[in-house]
ROSE-4610 file (N, C-alpha, C; in Angstrom, 1 decimal, always signed):
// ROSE-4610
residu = [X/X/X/X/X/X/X/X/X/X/X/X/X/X/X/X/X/X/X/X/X/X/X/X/X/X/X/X/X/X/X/X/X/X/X/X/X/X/X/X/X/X/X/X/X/X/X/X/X/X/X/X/X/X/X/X/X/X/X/X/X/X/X/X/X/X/X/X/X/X/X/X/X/X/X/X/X/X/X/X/X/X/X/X/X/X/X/X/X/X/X/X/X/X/X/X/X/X/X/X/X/X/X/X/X/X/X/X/X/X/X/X/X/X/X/X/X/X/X/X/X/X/X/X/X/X/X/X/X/X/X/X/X/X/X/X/X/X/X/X/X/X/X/X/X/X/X/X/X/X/X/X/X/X/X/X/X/X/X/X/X/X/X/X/X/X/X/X/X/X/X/X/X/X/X/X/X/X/X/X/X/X/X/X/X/X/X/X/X/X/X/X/X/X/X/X/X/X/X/X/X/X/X/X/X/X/X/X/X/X/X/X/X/X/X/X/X/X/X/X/X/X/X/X/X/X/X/X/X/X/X/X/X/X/X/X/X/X/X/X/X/X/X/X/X/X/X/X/X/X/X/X/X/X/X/X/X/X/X/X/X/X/X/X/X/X/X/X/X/X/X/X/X/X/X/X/X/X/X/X/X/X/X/X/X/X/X/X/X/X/X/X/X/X/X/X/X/X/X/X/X/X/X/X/X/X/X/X/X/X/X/X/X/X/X/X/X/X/X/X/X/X/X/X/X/X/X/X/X/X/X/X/X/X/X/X/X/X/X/X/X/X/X/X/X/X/X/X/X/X/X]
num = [1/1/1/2/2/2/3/3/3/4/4/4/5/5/5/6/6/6/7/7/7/8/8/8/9/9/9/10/10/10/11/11/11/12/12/12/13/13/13/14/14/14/15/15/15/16/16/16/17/17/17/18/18/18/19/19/19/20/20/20/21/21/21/22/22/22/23/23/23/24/24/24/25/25/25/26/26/26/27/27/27/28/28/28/29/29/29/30/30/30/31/31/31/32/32/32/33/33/33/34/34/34/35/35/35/36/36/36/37/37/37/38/38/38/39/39/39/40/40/40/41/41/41/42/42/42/43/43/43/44/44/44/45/45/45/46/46/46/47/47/47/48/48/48/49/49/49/50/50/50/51/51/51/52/52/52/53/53/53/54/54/54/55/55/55/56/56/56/57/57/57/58/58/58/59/59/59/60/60/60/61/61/61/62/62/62/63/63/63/64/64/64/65/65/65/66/66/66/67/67/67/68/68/68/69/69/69/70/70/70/71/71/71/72/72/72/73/73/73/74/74/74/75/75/75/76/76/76/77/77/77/78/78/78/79/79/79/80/80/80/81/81/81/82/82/82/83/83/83/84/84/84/85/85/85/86/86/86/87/87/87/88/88/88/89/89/89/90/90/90/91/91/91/92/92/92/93/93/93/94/94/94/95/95/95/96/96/96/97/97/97/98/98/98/99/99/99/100/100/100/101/101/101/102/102/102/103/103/103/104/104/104/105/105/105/106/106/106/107/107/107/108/108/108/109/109/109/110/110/110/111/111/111/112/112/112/113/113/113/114/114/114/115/115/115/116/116/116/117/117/117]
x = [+105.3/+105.1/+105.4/+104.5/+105.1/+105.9/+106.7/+107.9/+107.2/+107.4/+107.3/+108.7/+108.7/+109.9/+109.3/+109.7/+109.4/+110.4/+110.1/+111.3/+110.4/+111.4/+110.9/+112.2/+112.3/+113.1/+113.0/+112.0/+111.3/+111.7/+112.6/+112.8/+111.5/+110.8/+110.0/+108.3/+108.2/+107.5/+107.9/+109.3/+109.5/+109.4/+109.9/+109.6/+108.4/+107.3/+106.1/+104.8/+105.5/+104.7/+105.5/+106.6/+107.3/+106.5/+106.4/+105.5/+104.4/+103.6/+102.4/+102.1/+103.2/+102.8/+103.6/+104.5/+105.4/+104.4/+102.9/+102.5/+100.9/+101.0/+99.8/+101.1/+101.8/+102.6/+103.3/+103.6/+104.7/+106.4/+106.9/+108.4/+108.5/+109.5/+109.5/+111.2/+111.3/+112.5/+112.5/+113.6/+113.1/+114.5/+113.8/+115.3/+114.8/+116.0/+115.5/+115.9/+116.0/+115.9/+115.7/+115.8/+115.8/+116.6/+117.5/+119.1/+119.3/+119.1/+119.2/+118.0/+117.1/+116.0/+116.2/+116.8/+117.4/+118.3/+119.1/+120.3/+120.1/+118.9/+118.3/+117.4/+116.8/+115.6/+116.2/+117.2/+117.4/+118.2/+118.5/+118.5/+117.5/+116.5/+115.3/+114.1/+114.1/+113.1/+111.6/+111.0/+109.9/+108.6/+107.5/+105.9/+105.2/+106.0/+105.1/+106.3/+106.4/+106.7/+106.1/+106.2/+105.7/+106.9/+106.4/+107.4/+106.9/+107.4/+107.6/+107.7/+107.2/+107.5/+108.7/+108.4/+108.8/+110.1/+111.6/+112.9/+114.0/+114.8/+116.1/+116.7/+117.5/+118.5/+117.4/+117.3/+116.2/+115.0/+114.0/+112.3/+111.7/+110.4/+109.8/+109.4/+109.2/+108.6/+109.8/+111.0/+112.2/+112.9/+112.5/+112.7/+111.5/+110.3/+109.2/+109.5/+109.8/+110.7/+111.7/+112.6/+113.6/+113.4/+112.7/+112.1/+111.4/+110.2/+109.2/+110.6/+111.9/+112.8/+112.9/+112.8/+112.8/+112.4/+111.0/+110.2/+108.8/+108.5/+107.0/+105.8/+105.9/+104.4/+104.7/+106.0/+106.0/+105.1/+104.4/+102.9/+103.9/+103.9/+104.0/+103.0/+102.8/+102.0/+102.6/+102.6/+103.2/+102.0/+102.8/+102.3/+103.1/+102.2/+103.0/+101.6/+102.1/+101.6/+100.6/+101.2/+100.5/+99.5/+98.3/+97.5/+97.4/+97.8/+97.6/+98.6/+99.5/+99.8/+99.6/+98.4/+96.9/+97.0/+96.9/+96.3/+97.8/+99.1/+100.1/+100.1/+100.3/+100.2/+101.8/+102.8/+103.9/+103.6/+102.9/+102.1/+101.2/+101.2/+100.2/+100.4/+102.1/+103.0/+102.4/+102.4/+102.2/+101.1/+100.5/+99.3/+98.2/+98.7/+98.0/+98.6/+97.6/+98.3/+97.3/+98.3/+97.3/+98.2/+97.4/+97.9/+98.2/+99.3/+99.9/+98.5/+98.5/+97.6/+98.1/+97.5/+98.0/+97.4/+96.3/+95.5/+96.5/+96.7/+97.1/+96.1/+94.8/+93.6/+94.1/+93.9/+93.8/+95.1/+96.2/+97.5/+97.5/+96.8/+96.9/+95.7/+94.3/+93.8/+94.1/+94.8/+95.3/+96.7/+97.6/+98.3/+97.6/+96.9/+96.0/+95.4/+95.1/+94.3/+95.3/+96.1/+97.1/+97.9/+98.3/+98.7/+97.4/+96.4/+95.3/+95.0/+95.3/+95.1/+94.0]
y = [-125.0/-126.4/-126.9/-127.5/-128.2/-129.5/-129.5/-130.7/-131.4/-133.1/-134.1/-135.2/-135.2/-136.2/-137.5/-138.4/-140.0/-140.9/-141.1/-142.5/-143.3/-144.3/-145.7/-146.7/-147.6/-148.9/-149.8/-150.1/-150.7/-149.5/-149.7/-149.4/-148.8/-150.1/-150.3/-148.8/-149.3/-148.3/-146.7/-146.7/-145.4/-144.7/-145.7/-145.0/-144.7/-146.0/-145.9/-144.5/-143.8/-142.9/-141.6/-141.5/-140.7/-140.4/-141.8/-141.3/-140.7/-141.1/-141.0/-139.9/-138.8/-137.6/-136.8/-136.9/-136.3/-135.9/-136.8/-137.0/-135.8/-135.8/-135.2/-133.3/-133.1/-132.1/-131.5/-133.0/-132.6/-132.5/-132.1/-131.9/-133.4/-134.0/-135.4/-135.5/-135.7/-136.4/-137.9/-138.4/-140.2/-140.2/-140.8/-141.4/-142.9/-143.2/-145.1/-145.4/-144.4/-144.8/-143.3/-143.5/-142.4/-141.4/-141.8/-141.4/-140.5/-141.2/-140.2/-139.1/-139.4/-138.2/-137.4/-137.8/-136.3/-135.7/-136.0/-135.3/-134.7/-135.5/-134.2/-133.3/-133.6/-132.2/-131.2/-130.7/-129.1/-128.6/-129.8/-129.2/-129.1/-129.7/-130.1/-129.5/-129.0/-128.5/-128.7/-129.9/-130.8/-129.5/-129.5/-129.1/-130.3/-131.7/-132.6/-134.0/-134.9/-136.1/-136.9/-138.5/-139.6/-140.7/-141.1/-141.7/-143.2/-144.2/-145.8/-146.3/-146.8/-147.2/-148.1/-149.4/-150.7/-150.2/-150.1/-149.6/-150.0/-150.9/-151.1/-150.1/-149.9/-148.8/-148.7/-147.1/-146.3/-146.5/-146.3/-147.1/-145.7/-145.6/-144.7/-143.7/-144.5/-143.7/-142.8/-143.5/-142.6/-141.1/-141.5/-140.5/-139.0/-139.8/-138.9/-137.8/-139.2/-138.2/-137.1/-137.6/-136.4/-135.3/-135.3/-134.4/-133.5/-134.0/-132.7/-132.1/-132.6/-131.6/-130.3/-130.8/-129.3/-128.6/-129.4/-129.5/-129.3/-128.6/-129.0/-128.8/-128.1/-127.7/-128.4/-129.3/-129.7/-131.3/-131.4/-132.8/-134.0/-134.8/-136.4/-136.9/-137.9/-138.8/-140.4/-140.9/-142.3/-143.2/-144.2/-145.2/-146.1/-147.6/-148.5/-149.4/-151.0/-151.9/-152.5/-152.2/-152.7/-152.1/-152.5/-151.2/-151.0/-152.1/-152.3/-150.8/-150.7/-149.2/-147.8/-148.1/-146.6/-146.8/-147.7/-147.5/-147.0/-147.4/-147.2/-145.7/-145.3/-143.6/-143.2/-143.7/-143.1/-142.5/-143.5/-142.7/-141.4/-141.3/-140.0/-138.4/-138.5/-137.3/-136.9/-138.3/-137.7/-137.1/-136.7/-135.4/-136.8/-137.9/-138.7/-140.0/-141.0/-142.6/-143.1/-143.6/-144.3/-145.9/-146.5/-148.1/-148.1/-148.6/-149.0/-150.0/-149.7/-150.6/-150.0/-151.1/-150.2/-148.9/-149.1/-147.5/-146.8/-145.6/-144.8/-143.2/-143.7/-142.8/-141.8/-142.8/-142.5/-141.0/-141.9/-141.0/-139.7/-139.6/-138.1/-137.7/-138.1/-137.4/-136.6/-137.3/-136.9/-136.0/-136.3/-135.1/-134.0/-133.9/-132.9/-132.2/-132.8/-132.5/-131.4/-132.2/-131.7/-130.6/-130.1/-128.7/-128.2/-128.6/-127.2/-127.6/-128.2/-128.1/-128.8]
z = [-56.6/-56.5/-55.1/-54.4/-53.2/-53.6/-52.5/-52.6/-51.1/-51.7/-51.3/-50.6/-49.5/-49.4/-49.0/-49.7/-49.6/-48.6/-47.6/-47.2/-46.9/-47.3/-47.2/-47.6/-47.1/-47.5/-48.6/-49.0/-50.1/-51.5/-52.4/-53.9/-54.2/-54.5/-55.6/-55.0/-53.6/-53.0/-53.2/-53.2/-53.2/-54.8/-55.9/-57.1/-57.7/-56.9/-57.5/-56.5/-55.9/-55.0/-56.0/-56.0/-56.9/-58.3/-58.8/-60.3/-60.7/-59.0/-58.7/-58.5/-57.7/-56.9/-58.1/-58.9/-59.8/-60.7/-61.2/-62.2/-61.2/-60.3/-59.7/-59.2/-60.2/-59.9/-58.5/-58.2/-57.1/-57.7/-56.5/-56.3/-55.6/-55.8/-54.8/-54.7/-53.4/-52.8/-52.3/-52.8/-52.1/-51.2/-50.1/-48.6/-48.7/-48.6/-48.7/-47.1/-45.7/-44.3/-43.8/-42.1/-41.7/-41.8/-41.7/-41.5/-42.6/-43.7/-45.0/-45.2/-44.6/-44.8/-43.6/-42.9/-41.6/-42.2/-43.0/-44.0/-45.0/-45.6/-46.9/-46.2/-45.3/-44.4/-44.9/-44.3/-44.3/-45.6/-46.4/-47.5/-48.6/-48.7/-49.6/-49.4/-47.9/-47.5/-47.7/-47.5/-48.0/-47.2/-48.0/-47.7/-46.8/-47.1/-46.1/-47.1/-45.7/-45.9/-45.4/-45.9/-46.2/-45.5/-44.4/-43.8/-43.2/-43.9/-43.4/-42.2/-41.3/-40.1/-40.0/-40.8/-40.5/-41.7/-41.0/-42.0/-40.9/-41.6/-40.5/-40.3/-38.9/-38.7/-37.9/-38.3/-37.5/-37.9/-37.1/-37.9/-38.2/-38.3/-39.0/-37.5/-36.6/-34.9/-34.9/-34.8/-34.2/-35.2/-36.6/-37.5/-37.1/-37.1/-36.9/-35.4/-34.2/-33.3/-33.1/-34.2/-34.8/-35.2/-36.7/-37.0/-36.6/-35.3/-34.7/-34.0/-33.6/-32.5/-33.2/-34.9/-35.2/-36.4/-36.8/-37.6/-37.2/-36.3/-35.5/-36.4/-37.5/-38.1/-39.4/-39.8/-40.9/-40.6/-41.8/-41.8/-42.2/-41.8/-41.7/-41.6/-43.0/-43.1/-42.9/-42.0/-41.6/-43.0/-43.3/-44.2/-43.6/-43.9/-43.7/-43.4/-43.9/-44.5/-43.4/-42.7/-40.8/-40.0/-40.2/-39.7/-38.1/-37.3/-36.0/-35.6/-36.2/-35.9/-35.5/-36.3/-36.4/-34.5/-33.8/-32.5/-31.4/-32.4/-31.4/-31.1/-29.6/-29.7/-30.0/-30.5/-30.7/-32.2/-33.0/-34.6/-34.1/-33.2/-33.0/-33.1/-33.6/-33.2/-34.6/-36.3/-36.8/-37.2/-38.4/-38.8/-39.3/-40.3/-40.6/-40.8/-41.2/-41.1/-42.5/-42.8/-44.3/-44.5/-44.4/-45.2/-46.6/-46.5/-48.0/-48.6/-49.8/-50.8/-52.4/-53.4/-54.6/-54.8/-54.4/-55.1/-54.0/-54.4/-53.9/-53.6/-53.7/-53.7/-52.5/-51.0/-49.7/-49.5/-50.1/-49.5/-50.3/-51.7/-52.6/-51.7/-51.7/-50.7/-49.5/-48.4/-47.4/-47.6/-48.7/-49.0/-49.4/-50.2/-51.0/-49.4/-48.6/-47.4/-46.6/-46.4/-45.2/-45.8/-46.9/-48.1/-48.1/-47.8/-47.8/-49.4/-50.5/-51.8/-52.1]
């Protein structure tokens, strides 16, 4: 089974990606900031995370920054509500970019994509 780690600040986003991908036979980890998903990385060991831009503390660019220092081949998918983002090149580090919407078609797509599945 691949494992999924979720952060995001938003509750309600992070359970409903959980039920979503839980129910499409993932493993799922949820960090509700950055901080906490740099502390579960090396223990959780995620196949690919899902990471929020817009999160107080640390935002989603500076987590993504962390991560490649020692994560380079692991896939980030940035999400987040804001599409004018797609154009910032600091999102460019990661693998893909999907807007939040309810369907959640785009993001199992692009997971399914980026696991080769």
């Amino acid at each position: 089974m691949k494992r999924i780690m979720i952060v995001d600040d938003e509750e309600n986003i992070r359970l409903l990606y959980k039920e979503e991908l839980e129910e499409e036979g993932f493993v799922v980890e949820l960090a509700k900031n950055g901080h906490e998903a740099l502390e579960k990385l090396p223990l959780f060991r995620p196949d690919l995370i899902t990471l929020d831009i817009k999160m107080p503390g640390m935002d989603g660019i500076e987590t993504l920054k962390r991560i490649r220092e020692t994560e380079r081949d692991l896939p980030v998918v940035m999400c987040s509500a804001y599409g004018e983002y797609k154009q910032d090149f600091t999102t460019w580090a990661s693998d893909a970019y999907v807007v939040k919407c309810a369907d959640l078609t785009e993001l199992k797509n692009t997971i399914r994509r980026l696991l080769g599945l």
